[in-house]
Structures are given as structure tokens and as C-alpha cells.
N, C-alpha and C positions, 0 to 999 in steps of 0.2 A: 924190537919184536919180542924180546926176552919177559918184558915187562908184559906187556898184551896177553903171553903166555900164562902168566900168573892168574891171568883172570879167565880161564877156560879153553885156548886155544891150544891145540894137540900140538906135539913135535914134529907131523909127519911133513912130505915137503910140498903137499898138494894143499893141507890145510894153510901153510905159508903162503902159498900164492895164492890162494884163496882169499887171504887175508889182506895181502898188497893188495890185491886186483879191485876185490867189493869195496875195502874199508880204507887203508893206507891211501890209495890214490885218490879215491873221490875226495877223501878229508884236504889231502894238498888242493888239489881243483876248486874245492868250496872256500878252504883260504883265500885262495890267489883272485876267486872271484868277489868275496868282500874286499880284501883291499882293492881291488882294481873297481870299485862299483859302490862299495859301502851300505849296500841296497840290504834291508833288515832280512828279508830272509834266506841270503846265504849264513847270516848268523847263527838265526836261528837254528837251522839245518845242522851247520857244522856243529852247533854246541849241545843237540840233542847226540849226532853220532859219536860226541865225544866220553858219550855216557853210553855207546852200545859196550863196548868192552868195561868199563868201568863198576865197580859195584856200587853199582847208585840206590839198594835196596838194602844198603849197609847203612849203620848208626852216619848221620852228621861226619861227625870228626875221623871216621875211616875213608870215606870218599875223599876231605881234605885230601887225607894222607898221601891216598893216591894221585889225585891231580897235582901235588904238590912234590911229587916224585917223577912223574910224568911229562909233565907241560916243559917248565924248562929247558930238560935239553933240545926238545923239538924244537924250541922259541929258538934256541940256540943254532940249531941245524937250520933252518928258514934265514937266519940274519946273516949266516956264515954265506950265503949266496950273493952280498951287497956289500958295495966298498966299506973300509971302516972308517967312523967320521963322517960320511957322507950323511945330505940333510935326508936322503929318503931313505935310509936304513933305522937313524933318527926317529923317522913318520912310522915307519914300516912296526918298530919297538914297540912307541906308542899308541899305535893301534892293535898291535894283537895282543898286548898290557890290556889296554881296554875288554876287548876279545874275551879274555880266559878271564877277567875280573868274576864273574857268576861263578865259575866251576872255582874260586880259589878263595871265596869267602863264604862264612859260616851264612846261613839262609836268616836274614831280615826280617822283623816282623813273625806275624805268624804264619804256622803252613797251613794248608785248606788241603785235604785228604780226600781225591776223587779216584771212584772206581769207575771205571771205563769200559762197561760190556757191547760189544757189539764187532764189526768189523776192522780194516782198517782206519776207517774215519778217525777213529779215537789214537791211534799212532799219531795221525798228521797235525791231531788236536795238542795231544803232546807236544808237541815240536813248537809251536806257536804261544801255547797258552804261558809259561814262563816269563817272557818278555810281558808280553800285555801286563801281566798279574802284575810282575815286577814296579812297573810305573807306578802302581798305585800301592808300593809298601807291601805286597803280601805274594809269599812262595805256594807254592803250588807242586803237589806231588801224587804224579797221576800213575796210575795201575791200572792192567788192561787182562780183561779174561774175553775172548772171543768167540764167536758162532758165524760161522759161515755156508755158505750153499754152495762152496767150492770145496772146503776142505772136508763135507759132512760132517760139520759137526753141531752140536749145539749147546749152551749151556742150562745145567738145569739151577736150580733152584738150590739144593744142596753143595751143589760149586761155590756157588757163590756165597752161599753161610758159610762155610767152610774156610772161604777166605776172607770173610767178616769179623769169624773167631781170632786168627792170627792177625787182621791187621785191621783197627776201625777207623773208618772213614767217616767223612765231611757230608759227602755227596755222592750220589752213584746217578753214574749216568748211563743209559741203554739205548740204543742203535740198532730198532730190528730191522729196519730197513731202506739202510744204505749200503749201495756197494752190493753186496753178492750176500747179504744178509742171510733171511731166512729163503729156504727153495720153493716154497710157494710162490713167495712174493715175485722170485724170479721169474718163472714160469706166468705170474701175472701179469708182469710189463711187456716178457716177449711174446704173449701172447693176446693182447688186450686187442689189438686190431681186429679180430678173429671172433671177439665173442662177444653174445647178447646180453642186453642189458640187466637181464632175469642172471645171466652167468656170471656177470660181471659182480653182482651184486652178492651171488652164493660166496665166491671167491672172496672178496673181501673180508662178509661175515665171518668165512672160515680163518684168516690171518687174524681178525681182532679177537676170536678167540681163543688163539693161542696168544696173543700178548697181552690178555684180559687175563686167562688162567695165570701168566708167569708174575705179573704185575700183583696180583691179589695172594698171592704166595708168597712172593718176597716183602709185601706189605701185613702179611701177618704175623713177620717176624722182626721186622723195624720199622722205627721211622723214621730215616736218617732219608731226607728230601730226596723225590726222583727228579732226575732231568732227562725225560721222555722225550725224544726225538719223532719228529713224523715224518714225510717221506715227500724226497726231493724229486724224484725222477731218474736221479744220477744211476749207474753210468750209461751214458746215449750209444744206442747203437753203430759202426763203424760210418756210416753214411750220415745220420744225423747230426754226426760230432764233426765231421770235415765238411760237408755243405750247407754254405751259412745260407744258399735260395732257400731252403726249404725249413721248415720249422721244428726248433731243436724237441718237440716235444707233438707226438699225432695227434690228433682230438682224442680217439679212443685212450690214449694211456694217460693223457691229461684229465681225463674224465674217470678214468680210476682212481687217480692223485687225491683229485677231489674229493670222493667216495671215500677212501683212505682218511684224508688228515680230515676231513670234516670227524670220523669216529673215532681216532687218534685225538683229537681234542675233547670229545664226551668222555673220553677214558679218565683225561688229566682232570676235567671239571669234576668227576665221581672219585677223585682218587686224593685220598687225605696227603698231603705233604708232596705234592706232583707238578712241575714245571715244563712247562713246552716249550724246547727248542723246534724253530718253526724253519726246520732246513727248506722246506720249499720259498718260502720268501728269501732265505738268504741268498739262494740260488737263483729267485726271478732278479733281486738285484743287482748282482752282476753278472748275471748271464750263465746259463749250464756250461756253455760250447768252456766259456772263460773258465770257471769251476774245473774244469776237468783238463787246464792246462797244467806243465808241469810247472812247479815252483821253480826250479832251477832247470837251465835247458838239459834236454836228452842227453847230448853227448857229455853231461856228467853221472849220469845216472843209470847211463847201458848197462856198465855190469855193476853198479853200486847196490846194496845191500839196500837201500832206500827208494821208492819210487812218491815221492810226498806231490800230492796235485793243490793247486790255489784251494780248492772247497775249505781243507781244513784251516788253511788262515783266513780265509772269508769267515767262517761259523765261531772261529775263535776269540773273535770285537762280541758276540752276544755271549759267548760264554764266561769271556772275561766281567762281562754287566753284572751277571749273575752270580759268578763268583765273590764279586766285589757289595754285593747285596749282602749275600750270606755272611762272612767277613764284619762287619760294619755291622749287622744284626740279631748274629747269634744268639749273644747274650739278653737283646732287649729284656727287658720287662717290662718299663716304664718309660709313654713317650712323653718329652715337657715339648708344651705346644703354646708356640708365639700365635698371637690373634694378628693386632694389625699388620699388614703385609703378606701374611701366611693361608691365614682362614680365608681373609677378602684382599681386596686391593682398596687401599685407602685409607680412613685412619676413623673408626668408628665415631671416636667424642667431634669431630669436625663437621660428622654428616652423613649421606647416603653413602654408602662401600658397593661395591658390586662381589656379591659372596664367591666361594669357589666350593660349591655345595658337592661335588665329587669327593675334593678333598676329605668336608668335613664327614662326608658320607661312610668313608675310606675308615676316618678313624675311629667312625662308632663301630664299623664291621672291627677293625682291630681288638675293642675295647668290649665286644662282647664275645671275643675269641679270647680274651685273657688278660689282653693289654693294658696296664693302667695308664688313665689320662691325666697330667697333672696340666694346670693353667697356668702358663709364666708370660703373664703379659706385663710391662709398664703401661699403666691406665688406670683410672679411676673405676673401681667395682663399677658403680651408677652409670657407667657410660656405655656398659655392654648390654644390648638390645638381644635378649635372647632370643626374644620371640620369631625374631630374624633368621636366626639361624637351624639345623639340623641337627648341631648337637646343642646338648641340653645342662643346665650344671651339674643336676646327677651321675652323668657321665665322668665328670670328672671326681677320679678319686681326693684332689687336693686342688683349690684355688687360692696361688699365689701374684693375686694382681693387685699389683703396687706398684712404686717408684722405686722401688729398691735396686739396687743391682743384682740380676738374675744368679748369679754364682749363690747369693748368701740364699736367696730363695730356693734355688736348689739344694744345697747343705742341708738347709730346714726342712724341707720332702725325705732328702735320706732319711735323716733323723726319727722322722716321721713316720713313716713306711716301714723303716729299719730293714732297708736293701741297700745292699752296695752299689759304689759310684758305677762300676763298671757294666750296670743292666740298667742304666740311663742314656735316654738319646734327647736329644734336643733337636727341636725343626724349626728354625729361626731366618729372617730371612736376612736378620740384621749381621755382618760380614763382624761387628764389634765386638757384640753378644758371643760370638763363637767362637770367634778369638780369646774371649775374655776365659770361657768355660774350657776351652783347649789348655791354657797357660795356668790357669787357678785348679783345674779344677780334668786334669788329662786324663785320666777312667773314663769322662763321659763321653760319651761322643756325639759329635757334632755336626747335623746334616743340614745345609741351605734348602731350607723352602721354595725358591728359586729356582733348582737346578730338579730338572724333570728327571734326573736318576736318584730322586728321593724318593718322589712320589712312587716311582717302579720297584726301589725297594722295599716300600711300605706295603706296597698289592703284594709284593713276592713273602713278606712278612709273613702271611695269611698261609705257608705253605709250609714253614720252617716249624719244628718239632716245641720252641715256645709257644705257639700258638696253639687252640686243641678246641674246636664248635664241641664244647661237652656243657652241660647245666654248671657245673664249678667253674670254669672258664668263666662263663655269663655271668656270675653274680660274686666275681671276682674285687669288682669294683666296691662295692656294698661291705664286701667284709673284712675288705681294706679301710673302709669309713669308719664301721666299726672296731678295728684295730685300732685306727688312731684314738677314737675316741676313748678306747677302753685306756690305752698308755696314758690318756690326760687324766684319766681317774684318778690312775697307782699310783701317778706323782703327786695328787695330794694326801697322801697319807705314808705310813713309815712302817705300820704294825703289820707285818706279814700275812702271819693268817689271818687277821681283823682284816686286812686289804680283801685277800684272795677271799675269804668270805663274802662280802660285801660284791663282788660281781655275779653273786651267784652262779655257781659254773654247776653245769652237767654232764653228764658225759656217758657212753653207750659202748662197749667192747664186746666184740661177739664174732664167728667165725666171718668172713665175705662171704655176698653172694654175687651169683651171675652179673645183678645188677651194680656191682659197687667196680667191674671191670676196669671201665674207660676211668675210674678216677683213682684205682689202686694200680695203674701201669704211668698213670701222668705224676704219680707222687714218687717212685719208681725213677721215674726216667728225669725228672724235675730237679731232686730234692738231692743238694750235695752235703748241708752244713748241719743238722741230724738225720746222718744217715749212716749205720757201722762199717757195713761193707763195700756203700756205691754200688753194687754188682747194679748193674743195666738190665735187671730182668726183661724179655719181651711180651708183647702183650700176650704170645701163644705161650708161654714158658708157665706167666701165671693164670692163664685157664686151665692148663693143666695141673698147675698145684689143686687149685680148687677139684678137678675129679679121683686126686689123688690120695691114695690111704696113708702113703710116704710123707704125705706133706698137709700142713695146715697154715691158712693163711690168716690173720684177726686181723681186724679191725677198730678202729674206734673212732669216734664224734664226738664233736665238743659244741656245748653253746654256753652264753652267757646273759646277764639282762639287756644286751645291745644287742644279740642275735645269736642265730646257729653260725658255726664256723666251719660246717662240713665234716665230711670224711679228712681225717688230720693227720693219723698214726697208721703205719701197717705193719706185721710182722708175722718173719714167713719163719715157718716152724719144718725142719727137717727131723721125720722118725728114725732114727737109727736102735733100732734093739728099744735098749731101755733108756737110752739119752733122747732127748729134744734137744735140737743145734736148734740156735736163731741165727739163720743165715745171713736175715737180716733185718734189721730195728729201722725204718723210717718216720721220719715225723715233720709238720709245716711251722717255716717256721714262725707262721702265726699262732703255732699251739707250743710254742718255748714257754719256760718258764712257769707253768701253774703246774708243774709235776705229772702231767696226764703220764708220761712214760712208766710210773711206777704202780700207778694202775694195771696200764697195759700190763707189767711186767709178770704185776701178782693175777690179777684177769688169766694169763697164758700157764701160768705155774700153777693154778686152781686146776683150768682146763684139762691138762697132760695130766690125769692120773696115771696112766702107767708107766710114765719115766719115774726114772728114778733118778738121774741126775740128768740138769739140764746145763748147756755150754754154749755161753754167749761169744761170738766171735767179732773182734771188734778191729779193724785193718785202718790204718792211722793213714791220711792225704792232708793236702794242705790246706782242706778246708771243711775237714770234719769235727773237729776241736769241739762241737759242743757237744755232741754225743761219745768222747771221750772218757767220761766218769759214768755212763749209764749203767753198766754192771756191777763197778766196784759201791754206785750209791744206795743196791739194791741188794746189796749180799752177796755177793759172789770174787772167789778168790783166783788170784791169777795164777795160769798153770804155763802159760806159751807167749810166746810172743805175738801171740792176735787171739786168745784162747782165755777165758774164763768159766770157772766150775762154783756150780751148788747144788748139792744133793741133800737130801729130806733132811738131815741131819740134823744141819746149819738154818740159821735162822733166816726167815722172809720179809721183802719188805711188805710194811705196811702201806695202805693205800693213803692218799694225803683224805684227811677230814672234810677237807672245804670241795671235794669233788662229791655233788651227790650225783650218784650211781641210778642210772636211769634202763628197763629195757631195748632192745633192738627188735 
């Protein structure tokens, strides 16, 4: 008990029993019911309660600490009840070893960060989501901010930034209406028998407008993927949950339902980076009545701290899909796309295939959202029938069809591209091929063709924060053709600026406008390897730079004789007094290399007449390295440990020669 104390529990003697009664005993009772049953989710149960007193929003290695001060003697106190030697004290060891194995090892893989706003649901989803994730290599560490029409409360908008600031997340999920959610909504179920269709329909309008405002608000300060919930029905009234004659759901509140997630869906379709959990299907699945049974029976749960119903391990198989999408995707950038077996069924150079024009459908919508497509097929070029197909070989930023072995041809994409292994996915149907790029070549990652939780995480792709329907997005592919082409240049030649000459480069620095938004928050949020500070500006953070006298943002463009390369570089200029802070230097890093930053630098140091010294701040990650030397190659002397000064004094850099300098 002494220990529990440690973690928040009062000395008094009523919090004591308090503490037997809710939590000490149901935890014995949920043991005794997995071993006696082995059924997953007294596990689950138990091993979610074994983190209600525990500080599970402590570093890793402090929670260790505690379970591994903790568990023991208890393991000890349970064995001490069974003969010694005997074979089921033996079993009994073994299984609750098994048991505490999650709470006493460091977390596997990586963790996926989900914020959990809504009701209880998201409790129960906790409870469940662990195991599932587990299976599939990845931890999971869910946080819950709540709104209810019991407790009146609600959360707004600034809650929840607030705890965006302190702790950043994977995923947020929201749940306005399950359980006792918002009070409209309540008031609309238990009242749906009773009103006309004209009322019916006010009331609705009125709920999507409040999760339309709350949705477009927290979407104008990230884009860290929603997972929008719509609306089950749940909880049934006291008579509809105990009489299975009659139907767990009236016409009238079933026809609200409908009303409901039909525009709970238009929400997700208009809402950039937005996933529908589709809790009414989950629910027609296995039944409401069953949903709202308890996971473990009552007489463990009368006075237990926990009241978890089957809904949330039912919702928790989709949530776990999705989780395991994002996981496995995050990083994309580039998908390599097997043809025979994948594209069609059957073997192109053989004969008629019969296509799977969804598919290819799928990944030109990808591919004009951002994605590049590269072609890794074993096959003779001559033998692919494009005419056939919906994607086209424009689409493809690189084609590697050969007989080669896929690994070298992949290599030579990187190489290509000059992206790392680890924002490569392969969609192969071949079990050899993915083995081969698992074992050679383990950064990439490796999805079967085959298995229709590709395909769903390829649609759900279209939602994650790589992805972005902007014109740069679109013509993404294009200026990756032209990258490569340009790097085949520079490697025939030696002479530096004879090279960089010889592309004839352009280039345009001038403040941002309105319209350079959506491609100075994706370079922003995109750009790790030149970038000084990483700060994750939001898109609202930099509209407000731009109406700001404090703050200036620049820009600049590049092209060359193979093409425009876009908006490439940003950097956000902080007034203070008579300093300019660059808060922060970004750049693509298709524009490495030809010096545009020292443009930029002198462009920004022209513009700030009235500082008088400027201070570049430069904060070292493990994957900033090339932006590393940008201050010191431009003049400026180190004063801090993230801190460099130059004032009028000291000398500027010069602009490189072979940029000519073009209007904006």
C-alpha cells in the first residue's frame, strides 16, 4: 500500500479502503479471472489498471522503475497461496511472468502518439489498443482530454493546443458523440421519437455545426491526421438494452443516425488530413445490445474504479488498422510499384491481364498529392502496354524495368532521388522480392499487394500530413525528373562554377505572399535536413507572421534549363529592437548545393535596414547536418550555443555569380 502511496494516494483510512475496495480487489479478481480463463481481455483490463496508480506519463525508464519495484512482491504474495513445487504454482509463475512481461520491458518499435478527446470510449479504447498494436511491433500511448453532457463540460480549442504545446502527438482522435458526449446530441436521441422531420433536421444542422466550428479550428493549427468518429446510437435506453423482442434502435433515432453520419462523413470528405471511424458499423456488427455488455462480468466491477463495456474492444480491430497504416506510412515519400501481379493479375509479356484500374487509380491520386512513383518491375520495357493502363509513364518519376534484382534497383532510385531508404515503400506481390528488400535493404518498407490492408493504407495515405492537393504536390513528379536529370549533368563535368554556370539557374527572393501559404507551411512542416531550427510552425502561426510588423517572412525560387523548381527556401525574420533573429532558415532539398542560401542570406540582410545586428539561431538534431555551416559560411561569428552574430561592421557574404537574380 506504501508503494501506491507514493504515487498520489492520501494517508487517510477511508482513502485506504477506498483504495482496497475500487482497485486492490478487482486487480486480484481480474488476475484470478485470467488465469482461470486466459480470455484476452481480463488482460488487457488488468494491465491497463495496473498503470492507474503508476506514472505512466513519466520518461520510459521511470515507469520501468516502478513496475520493477512493484510487481514482484505481489507475484510473490499470489505464489505464496500454492503449494511449493507443485506443477500449478509452476503454471501459475509462468503465466503471470507472461502477464507483467509488457509493464517490465522497454516499449518495442516505435510509439504512435494519440490524443483521445471525447467521452469515456476513448478509456475503453486505451485498454484494448496496446495488445492489438503490440502484435503488429508498435506501442502506443494514448492521452485523453474529455467533454461530456454529464459532467458539463466541454473542451475547447485552446485545451487542446495547450496540450499539443507540452506533448506532440501521432493522431488525435475525437468522439463527439458517443456515450453522453455532447448535450444536444443527448437530448437528440432521447428525444427523436417526438419530433418532425423539419426538427429533426434543425437539430442535426445544429450539432454539425458545432463539430464543423471545433474541427476547422483545430485544423487551422495542425495537421497531425483526425480520426473523426460518427455516431453509434450507443447508449440504448434501459428497455431497449434488456429486450431483445423489440429493436435495439426506433426508426425515429435510426433515422437521426443516418441524418447524422451521412454529414459526419461530408465533414471527413472536406477536411484535409481527416479519417472516419465508422462506430455505427462497428456497432451494427456486433450488435448494440452486445456493445454495451460489460467486458468483464458485474460482480467485478460493482465497486471497481473501471466500468469498460465490449464497444471499446470491438472499435479497437479498426483502430488498430489504422494505427498500423499510419506506422508503416508516415514517412512515405516514394512508392516502388511492382506491375505483374500488382497493377493486373497475370503476366503482361504472356498476354491479356485483367487490370486493377482502382488500384492504378489510387496511385496516380497519390502521385498528384505528392507521392513519387517509381517502376520496379522485372520485365522487358517493350512488353508494357501502356495504352492499357491509367497510369501513364509520366507518372512515374523513375523507371526501373529490368531483370535485375529489385534491391540494386532500388539503391539506384535512392541514389537518384537522393532520399533516404527509410521514405521508401515497396508494393510487390512477390513474398521473395520483400524479403529480399527487408533483409538487404530494412529502412524500406515492405507492403504485399495481396493483402487488402495495403490497398487501405494507401486510400488512408491521402490523409496523412506527407500527402498535401497543393500545385507543388502535383508537379512534384516533374521536378524530381528534372533533379535527376540535372545531377546527370554535374557528373559530367568537375569545374564548379563552369558546372553551376552551365545550368543556368535563376532565382527570385522577395517577402511571401498570401499566395505562397499552403507551400511555405508544407516546406515548414516537410523539411528536416536544411532546416536550423525544425520549429513546426502552423499554418495560422505563419499567416500571422505575414500581417505582422514583428515578423518578416522571404522567400525564394529557383529554376534552371530543365525547369522551375518552385518555392524552395523560407526564412522567418523575428524584429527585435535593432536585431533580426532568423528563427528560422528552410530549404528543399532539391535546392542543396547551388548556394541559393547565401543569396537568401544577403537578399534578407539588404532588406532589414534598420537592424543593426542580425542572429542566426541554429539548434543541432540528428538530421540537420547540412544546414549546420549556413551562418558561419556567410559571416557570422559564434556567440551561444545555438546563437550566431553579424553586425554592419563585419563583412557580408557575397551572392554566388552563377545565380542570376531575377524579379518576384
Amino acid at each position: 500500500m506504501a508503494r501506491y502511496q507514493v504515487e498520489g494516494v492520501g494517508d487517510g483510512q477511508g482513502e485506504r479502503e477506498s483504495l482496497v475496495e475500487g482497485f486492490v480487489a478487482p486487480l486480484v479478481d481480474l488476475l484470478i479471472g485470467y488465469i482461470r480463463t486466459g480470455a484476452s481481455r481480463y488482460r488487457d483490463v488488468y494491465l491497463d489498471e495496473r498503470l492507474r496508480y503508476a506514472p505512466f506519463r513519466a520518461a520510459p525508464e521511470t515507469r520501468l522503475a516502478f513496475f520493477r519495484e512493484v510487481l514482484p512482491p505481489d507475484e510473490a504474495a499470489v505464489l505464496r497461496s500454492l503449494p511449493v513445487a507443485s506443477p500449478v504454482r509452476r503454471a501459475v509463475r509462468r503465466l503471470i511472468a507472461e502477464l507483467h512481461g509488457p509493464l517490465l520491458a522497454a516499449p518495442e518499435g516505435r510509439t504512435v502518439r494519440i490524443l483521445g478527446i471525447g467521452d469515456c470510449l476513448l478509456n475503453e479504447l486505451r485498454v484494448f489498443l496496446p495488445a492489438r498494436s503490440r502484435r503488429a511491433g508498435i506501442s502506443v500511448d494514448v492521452r485523453s482530454l474529455y467533454f461530456s453532457a454529464v459532467e458539463n463540460r466541454a473542451v475547447d480549442v485552446s485545451e487542446v493546443l495547450r496540450f499539443l504545446e507540452r506533448e506532440p502527438m501521432d493522431l488525435i482522435a475525437v468522439s463527439f458523440l458517443t456515450y453522453a458526449g455532447l448535450p444536444a446530441y443527448r437530448a437528440l436521441l432521447n428525444e427523436a421519437d417526438t419530433l418532425t422531420l423539419r426538427e429533426a433536421d434543425d437539430r442535426v444542422a445544429a450539432i454539425m455545426q458545432v463539430m464543423r466550428d471545433w474541427v476547422q479550428a483545430v485544423r487551422a493549427h495542425t495537421d497531425i491526421p483526425l480520426l473523426i468518429h460518427g455516431a453509434s446510437g450507443l447508449p440504448l435506453n434501459r428497455w431497449r438494452r434488456h429486450l431483445p423482442v423489440i429493436p435495439a434502435l426506433s426508426p425515429a433515432r435510426r433515422r437521426v443516425l443516418d441524418l447524422l453520419n451521412a454529414a459526419i462523413g461530408e465533414l471527413v470528405r472536406h477536411t484535409r488530413n481527416a479519417i472516419l471511424i465508422d462506430e455505427a458499423a462497428v456497432a451494427r456488427a456486433h450488435g448494440h445490445r452486445s456493445c454495451e455488455q460489460p467486458v468483464v462480468p458485474r460482480r467485478l466491477t460493482r465497486r471497481a474504479f473501471f466500468h469498460t463495456a465490449r464497444f471499446g474492444e470491438f472499435l479497437s480491430d479498426p483502430y488498430a488498422d489504422v494505427i498500423r497504416s499510419y506506422e508503416r506510412l508516415h514517412k512515405a515519400k516514394v512508392l516502388l510499384v511492382d506491375f505483374d501481379g500488382t497493377l493486373w493479375d497475370g503476366v503482361m509479356a504472356d498476354g491479356p491481364v485483367r487490370h486493377h484500374r482502382e488500384r492504378q487509380e489510387l496511385l496516380r491520386r497519390l502521385k498528384d498529392a505528392g507521392m513519387l512513383l517509381v517502376a520496379v518491375s522485372k520485365n522487358d520495357p517493350t512488353s508494357i502496354r501502356w495504352t492499357e493502363m491509367a497510369l501513364q509513364p509520366s507518372d512515374f518519376v523513375l523507371q526501373k524495368i529490368s531483370w535485375r534484382l529489385k534491391v540494386e534497383a532500388i539503391q539506384e532510385a535512392a541514389q537518384e532521388l537522393d532520399l533516404g531508404l527509410d521514405s521508401f515503400v515497396l508494393v510487390d506481390d512477390s513474398p521473395v522480392e520483400r524479403d529480399l528488400a527487408g533483409s538487404q535493404l530494412p529502412e524500406v518498407v515492405a507492403l504485399d499487394s495481396l493483402d487488402p490492408f495495403t490497398w487501405r493504407s494507401l486510400e488512408r495515405l491521402l490523409q496523412f500530413p506527407n500527402t498535401r492537393e497543393t500545385e507543388e504536390a502535383r508537379t512534384r513528379t516533374q521536378m524530381y525528373q528534372q533533379s535527376a536529370a540535372r545531377r546527370a549533368a554535374l557528373a559530367q563535368t568537375f569545374d564548379y562554377p563552369t558546372m553551376m554556370a552551365g545550368l543556368e539557374l535563376k532565382a527570385s527572393v522577395g517577402v511571401a505572399r498570401k499566395e505562397d501559404l499552403d507551400r511555405v507551411a508544407e516546406l515548414i512542416q516537410r523539411t528536416n535536413q536544411f532546416n536550423t531550427t525544425t520549429i513546426r510552425y502552423s499554418r495560422q502561426d505563419l499567416a500571422a507572421f505575414l500581417e505582422s510588423e514583428s515578423h518578416r517572412v522571404y522567400v525564394a525560387s529557383l529554376s534552371d534549363k530543365f525547369g522551375a523548381l518552385g518555392l524552395v527556401a523560407v526564412a522567418i525574420i523575428e524584429r527585435r529592437d535593432s536585431d533580426a533573429v532568423f528563427n528560422a532558415f528552410v530549404m528543399s532539398c532539391r535546392a542543396m548545393g547551388f548556394q541559393l542560401e547565401r543569396l537568401v542570406t544577403r537578399s534578407v540582410l539588404d532588406a532589414e535596414r534598420q537592424a543593426q545586428r542580425f542572429i542566426g539561431r541554429f539548434v543541432p538534431t540528428d538530421r540537420n547536418t547540412p544546414a549546420m555551416s549556413l551562418f558561419r559560411d556567410c559571416g557570422f561569428r559564434e556567440v551561444g550555443p545555438t546563437e550566431w552574430l553579424l553586425d554592419r561592421s563585419m563583412p557580408w557574404p557575397d551572392p554566388p555569380p552563377w545565380l542570376a537574380v531575377t524579379g518576384r
